[in-house]
N, C-alpha and C positions, 0 to 999 in steps of 0.2 A: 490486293487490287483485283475486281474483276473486270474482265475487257472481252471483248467480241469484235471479229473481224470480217468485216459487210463489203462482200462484192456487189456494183453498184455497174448495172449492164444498161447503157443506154444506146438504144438501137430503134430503127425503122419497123416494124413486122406491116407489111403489106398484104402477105400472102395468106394460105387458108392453113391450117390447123399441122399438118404434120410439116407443111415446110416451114413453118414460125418455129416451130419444137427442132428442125434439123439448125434450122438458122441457129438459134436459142446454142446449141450443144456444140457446132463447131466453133461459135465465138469463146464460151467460155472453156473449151479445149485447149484453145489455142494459145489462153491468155490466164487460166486460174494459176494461181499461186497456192494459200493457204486459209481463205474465207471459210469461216465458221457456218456463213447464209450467204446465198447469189439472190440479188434481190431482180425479178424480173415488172419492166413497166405494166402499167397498164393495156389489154388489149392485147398482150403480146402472145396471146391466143389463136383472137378473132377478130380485128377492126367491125364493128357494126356499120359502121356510117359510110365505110369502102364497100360492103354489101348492099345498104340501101334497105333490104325486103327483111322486115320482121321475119315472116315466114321462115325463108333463105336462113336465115340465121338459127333459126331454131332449131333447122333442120343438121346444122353444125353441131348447136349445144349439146356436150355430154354428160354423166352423171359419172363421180370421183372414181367406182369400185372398177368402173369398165371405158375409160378412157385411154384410148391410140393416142393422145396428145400428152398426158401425166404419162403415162408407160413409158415415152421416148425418154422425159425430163426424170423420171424417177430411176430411172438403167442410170443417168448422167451421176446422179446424186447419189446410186448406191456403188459407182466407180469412183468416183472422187471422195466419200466419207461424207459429206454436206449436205445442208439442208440447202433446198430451194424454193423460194415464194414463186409461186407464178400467180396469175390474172387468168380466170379460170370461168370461161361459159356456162355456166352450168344449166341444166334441162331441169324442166319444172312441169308440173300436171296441169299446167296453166300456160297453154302455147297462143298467142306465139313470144308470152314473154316468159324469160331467161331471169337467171343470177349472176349480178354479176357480183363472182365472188375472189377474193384472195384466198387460196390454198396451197399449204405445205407439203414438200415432199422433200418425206426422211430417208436418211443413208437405208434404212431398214425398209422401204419399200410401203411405207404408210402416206396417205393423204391425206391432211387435215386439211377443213377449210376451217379456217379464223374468224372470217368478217366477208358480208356480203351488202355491197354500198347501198346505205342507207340514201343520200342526196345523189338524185339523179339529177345529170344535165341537161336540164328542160333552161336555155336560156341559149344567148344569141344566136337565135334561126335552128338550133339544134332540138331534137326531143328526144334525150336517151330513154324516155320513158314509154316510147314505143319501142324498146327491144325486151326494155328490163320491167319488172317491180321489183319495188325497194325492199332493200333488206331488214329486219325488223327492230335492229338496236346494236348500239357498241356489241364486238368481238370480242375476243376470249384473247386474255394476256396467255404468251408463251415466254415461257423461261430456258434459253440460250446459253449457254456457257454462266450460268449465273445473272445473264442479262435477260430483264423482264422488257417485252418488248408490244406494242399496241397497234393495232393497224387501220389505218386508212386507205380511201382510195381518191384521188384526182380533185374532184368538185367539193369533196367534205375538206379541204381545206378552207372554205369560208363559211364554215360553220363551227365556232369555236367552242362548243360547246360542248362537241364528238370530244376534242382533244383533250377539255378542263375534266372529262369522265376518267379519259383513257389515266391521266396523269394522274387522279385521283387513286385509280385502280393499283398507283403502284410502278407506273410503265416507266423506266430508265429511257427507251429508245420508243419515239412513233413513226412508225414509215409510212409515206403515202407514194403508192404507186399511181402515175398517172398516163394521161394522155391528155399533156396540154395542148388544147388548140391554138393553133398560132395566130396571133391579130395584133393591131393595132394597141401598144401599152401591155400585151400581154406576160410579157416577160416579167417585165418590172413587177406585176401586180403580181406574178407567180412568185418572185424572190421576196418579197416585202410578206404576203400570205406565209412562205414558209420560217421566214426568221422571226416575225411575230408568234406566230403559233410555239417554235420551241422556247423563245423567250418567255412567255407567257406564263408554262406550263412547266418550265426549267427542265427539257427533257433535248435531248440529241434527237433533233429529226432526220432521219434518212429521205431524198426525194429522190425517185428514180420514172425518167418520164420518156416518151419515146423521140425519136428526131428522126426528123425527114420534111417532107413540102407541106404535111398538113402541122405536125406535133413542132414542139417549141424547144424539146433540147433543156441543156441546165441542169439537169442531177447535178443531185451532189450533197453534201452532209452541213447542216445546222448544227452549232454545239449551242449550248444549254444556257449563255447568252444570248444566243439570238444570229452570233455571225457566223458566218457564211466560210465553213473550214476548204471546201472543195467543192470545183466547180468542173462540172465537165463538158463546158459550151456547148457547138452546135452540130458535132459530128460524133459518128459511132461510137462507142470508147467502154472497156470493160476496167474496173479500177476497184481496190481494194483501200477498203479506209478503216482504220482501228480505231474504236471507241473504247472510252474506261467510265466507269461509271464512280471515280473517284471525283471525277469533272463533273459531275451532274450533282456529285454530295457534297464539293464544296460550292457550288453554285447556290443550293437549296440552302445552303448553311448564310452564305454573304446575303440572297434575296431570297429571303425566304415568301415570297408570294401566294404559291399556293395553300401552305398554312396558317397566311392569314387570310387567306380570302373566306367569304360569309357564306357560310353553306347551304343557305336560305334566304329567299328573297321574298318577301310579302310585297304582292300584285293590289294596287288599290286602282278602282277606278273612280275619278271624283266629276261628276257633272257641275259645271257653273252657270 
């Protein structure tokens, strides 16, 4: 049996780059156990939209080799033995938009970034497309204690097409780190978006999203059905949840879906 154990930090970050990264390190200080990966939300960076000014923000974004903000999170992770995702600004020769990217840091002191979001949140009153450009296509599966793992970030959860790839590609687990905005039906649409996608796709989805007055709260882990294993409502909370990927093979085995879905679709258009 292979299994992997997902710290799953869901928290505020309001503030600017090294105090999110001090925040980020005395919570899971306080409270790690034995997590294989600390999964961090979305933004838990840099809020844009608490900035406001492209610019301003740019002027934050860093680049992986020489980051004050990884340096903090990569000392945590090469004390603790673990890896850690974080949500990662990154600088680009195209100012004043940024990446926004998910990247890795290993007990070894390496940064990978994975995936940098493809669908930006250009929808209700927001335009994350005045921070960022998009990133150019699905991310790179990493392999975890044996677990293949696919990543997303927040808004590509409605777009299921990211995930029918990731799954394709092999992914046992897809995380999407987020920063849901909070509103009206928000929630609901967030839990339905997530338990559809892993149903779908028959993979464990990890959510991990921020909470506070603007973000919506709710991490927490999909298994490979679709339901809803852990839920970490609407306050702080750092929680460790064990996934096995014997539950994702006998899922594949009872529904098997994705190997019967059609791996080609022919587009006709007919005038009448």
């Amino acid at each position: 049996m292979t299994a992997l154990t997902v710290g799953l930090l869901q928290a505020g970050f309001p503030g600017l780059p090294l105090d999110n990264a001090r925040k980020t390190v005395e919570i899971v200080k306080r409270n790690y156990k034995e997590a294989d990966i600390i999964i961090l939300p979305e933004y838990s960076m840099l809020n844009p939209f608490r900035i406001a000014d492209p610019a301003v923000v740019y002027n934050y974004s860093e680049t992986p080799v020489s980051s004050k903000y990884l340096m903090e999170l990569s000392k945590l992770a090469g004390e603790l033995g673990v890896f850690i995702l974080a949500h990662f600004i990154e600088r680009t020769d195209t100012p004043p938009l940024t990446l926004s990217t998910s990247i890795i840091l290993t007990d070894k002191g390496d940064a990978i970034p994975v995936y940098s979001k493809m669908h930006l949140f250009d929808a209700y009153g927001f335009r994350e497309s005045s921070f960022f450009k998009p990133g150019k296509g699905p991310g790179r599966i990493l392999s975890i204690e044996g677990v293949k793992i696919g990543f997303t970030i927040c808004y590509d959860l409605r777009f299921p097409e990211l995930y029918r790839v990731y799954s394709l590609m092999g992914s046992d687990v897809i995380v999407a780190q987020a920063g849901w905005v909070r509103g009206p039906y928000k929630e609901e649409i967030l839990d339905k978006l997530a338990s559809v996608r892993a149903h779908e796709n028959t993979v464990y989805l990890i959510l991990v999203d921020q909470v506070d007055d603007m973000f919506a709260g709710r991490s927490g882990v999909f298994n490979p059905w679709g339901y809803r294993e852990l839920d970490l409502g609407w306050k702080e909370a750092y929680v460790e949840y064990r996934v096995e990927t014997d539950v994702v093979n006998e899922v594949r085995r009872t529904l098997p879906v994705v190997a019967q879905a059609k791996a080609r679709w022919e587009i006709r258009h007919i005038e009448l």
